[in-house]
C-alpha positions in Angstrom: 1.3 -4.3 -39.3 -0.1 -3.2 -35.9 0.7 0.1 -34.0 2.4 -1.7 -31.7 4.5 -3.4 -33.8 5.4 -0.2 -35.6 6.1 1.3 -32.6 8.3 -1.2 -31.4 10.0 -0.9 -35.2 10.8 2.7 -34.4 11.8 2.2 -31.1 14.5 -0.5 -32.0 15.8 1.8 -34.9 16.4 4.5 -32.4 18.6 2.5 -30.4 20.7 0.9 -33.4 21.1 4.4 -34.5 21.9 5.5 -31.1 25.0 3.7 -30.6 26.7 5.1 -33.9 25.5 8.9 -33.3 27.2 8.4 -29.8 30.6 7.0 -31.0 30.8 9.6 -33.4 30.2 12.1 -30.8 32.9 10.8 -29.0 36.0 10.5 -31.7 34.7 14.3 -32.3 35.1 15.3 -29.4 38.7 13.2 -28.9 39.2 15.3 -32.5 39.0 18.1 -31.3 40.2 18.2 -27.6 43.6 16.3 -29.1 44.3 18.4 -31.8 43.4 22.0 -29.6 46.1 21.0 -27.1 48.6 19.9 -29.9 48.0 23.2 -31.7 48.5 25.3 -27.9 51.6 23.6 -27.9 52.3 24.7 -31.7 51.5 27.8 -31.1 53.7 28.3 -27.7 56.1 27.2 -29.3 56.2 23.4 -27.7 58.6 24.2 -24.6 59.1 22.4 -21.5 58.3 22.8 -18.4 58.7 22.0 -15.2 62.3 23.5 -12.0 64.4 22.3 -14.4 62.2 19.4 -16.1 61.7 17.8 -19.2 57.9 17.6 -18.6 54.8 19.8 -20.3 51.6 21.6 -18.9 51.6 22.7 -15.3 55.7 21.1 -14.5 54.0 17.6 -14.6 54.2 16.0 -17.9 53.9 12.1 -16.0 50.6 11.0 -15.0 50.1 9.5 -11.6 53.0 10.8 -9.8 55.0 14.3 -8.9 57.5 16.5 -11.1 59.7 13.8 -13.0 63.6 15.5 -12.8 65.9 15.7 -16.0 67.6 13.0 -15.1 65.0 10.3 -14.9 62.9 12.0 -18.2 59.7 11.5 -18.8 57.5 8.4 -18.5 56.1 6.3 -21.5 52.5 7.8 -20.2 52.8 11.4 -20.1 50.5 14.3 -21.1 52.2 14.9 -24.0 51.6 11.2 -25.7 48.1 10.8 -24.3 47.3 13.8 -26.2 48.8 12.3 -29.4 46.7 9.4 -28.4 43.9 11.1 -28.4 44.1 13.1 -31.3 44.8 9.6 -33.4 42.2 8.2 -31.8 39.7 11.0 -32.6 40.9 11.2 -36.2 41.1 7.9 -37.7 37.5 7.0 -35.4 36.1 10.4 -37.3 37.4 9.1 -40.5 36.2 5.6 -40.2 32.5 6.8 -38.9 32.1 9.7 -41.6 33.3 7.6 -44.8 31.5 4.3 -43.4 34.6 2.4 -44.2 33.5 -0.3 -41.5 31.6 -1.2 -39.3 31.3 0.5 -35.6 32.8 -2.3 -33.8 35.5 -2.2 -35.8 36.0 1.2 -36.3 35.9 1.6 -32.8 38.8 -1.7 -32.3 40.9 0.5 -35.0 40.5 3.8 -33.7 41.1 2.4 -29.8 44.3 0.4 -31.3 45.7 3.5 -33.5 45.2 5.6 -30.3 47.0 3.3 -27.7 50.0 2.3 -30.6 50.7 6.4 -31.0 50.1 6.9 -27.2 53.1 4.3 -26.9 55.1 5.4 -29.8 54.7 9.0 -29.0 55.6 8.0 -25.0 58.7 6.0 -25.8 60.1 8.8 -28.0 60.0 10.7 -25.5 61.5 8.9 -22.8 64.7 7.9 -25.2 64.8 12.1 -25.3 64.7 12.1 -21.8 67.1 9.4 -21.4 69.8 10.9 -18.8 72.8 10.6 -21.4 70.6 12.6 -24.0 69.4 15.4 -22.0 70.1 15.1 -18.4 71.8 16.7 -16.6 74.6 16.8 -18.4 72.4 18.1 -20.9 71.7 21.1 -18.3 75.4 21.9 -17.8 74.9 23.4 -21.4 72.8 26.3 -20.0 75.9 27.8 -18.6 76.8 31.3 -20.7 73.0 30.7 -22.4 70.8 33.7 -22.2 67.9 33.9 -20.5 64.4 35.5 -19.8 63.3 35.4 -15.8 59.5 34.1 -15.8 59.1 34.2 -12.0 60.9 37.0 -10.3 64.4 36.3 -7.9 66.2 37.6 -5.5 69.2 36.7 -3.1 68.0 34.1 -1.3 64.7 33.3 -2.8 64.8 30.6 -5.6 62.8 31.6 -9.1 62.9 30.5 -12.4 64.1 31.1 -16.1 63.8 30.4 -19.5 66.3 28.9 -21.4 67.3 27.3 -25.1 69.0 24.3 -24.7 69.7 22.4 -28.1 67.3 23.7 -29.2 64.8 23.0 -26.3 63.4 25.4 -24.4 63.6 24.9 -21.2 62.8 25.8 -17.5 64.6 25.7 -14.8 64.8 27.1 -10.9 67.3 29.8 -10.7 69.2 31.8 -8.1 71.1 34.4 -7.9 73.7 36.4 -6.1 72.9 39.7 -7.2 69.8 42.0 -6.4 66.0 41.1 -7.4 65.4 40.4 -11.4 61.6 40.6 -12.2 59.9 38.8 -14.4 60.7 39.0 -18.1 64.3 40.3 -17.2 67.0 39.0 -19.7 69.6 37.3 -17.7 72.4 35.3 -18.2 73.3 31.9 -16.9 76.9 31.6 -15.4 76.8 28.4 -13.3 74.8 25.0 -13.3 74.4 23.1 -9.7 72.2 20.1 -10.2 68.9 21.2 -11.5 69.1 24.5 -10.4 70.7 27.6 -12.6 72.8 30.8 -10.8 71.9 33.4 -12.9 72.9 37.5 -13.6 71.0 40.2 -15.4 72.1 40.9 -18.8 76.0 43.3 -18.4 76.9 42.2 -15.3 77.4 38.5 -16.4 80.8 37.0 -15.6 82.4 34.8 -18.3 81.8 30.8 -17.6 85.0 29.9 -18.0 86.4 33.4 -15.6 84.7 31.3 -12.7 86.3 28.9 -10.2 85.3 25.4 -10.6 
């Protein structure tokens, strides 16, 4: 065999190898992004977020588009189920490559298939939560006489927001109220629900639901 010819061998064996090394690159890295954001969420404690939203991350849990409100819930493509996506997609794609079960075209189909079909399940889970008669707002009506814990500070007159557990969701949502300023990490109390936004009194000076006019 020439030199050439070798050289061309080794050449051709760098890109057939190439390929493979990259893919499994790429379900690592889908690995590990996925399952980092899943265990953030784990680890604080999976709430939701958003004035009053069922969302995740930032108030914006559906792609392509502003805040979705409580009583739309959240989209079959959200943050949430991407990230499930990707996780399943990194996983069974790391599996596949590492244990050579098949081939890379169709470990790639499975992986790409298992992502999209949990991205999807994951996504329509979530909007049945969401669904208005599930946790709505009629859902949110439940806040009132719930404790709370202020996470941006309030006053009279200037809108913030609170922390609240509503079966057994943790929630935020905007909150006013008619008292003086609450800071940050105040406990409060919610006493009235209007729309998506809670009224809201420190902790001893909360009036009893029920003691309020409708």
């Amino acid at each position: 065999m020439s030199f050439a010819e070798v050289a061309s061998a080794r050449r051709t064996a760098r890109v057939y190898t190439r390929g493979p090394r990259a893919m499994g690159l790429l379900y690592l890295l889908a690995l590990i992004l996925g399952g980092g954001i899943l265990l953030v969420q784990l680890v604080g404690g999976g709430h939701h977020d958003g004035a009053g939203h069922f969302g995740h991350f930032g108030g914006s849990d559906h792609l392509g588009g502003p805040d979705h409100h409580a009583d739309q819930g959240p989209g079959v493509l959200s943050t949430r189920s991407v990230t499930y996506g990707l996780f399943a997609f990194g996983f069974v794609g790391t599996s596949l490559h590492v244990l050579r079960l098949t081939g890379e075209p169709a470990a790639v189909a499975i992986a790409a298939a298992t992502g999209a079909g949990v991205t999807l399940a994951v996504g329509t889970a979530l909007r049945a939560l969401g669904d208005p008669g599930a946790t709505g707002e009629a859902a949110l009506l439940e806040a009132r006489g719930r404790p709370g814990r202020v996470l941006v500070p309030l006053t009279r007159g200037q809108r913030g927001k609170v922390r609240v557990q509503i079966k057994g969701q943790t929630v935020d949502l905007l909150a006013t109220t008619a008292g003086g300023e609450l800071p940050a990490g105040a406990e409060v109390v919610v006493v009235d629900v209007r729309g998506e936004v809670a009224e809201v009194v420190a902790v001893g000076v909360a009036s009893a639901p029920e003691e309020r006019k409708p």
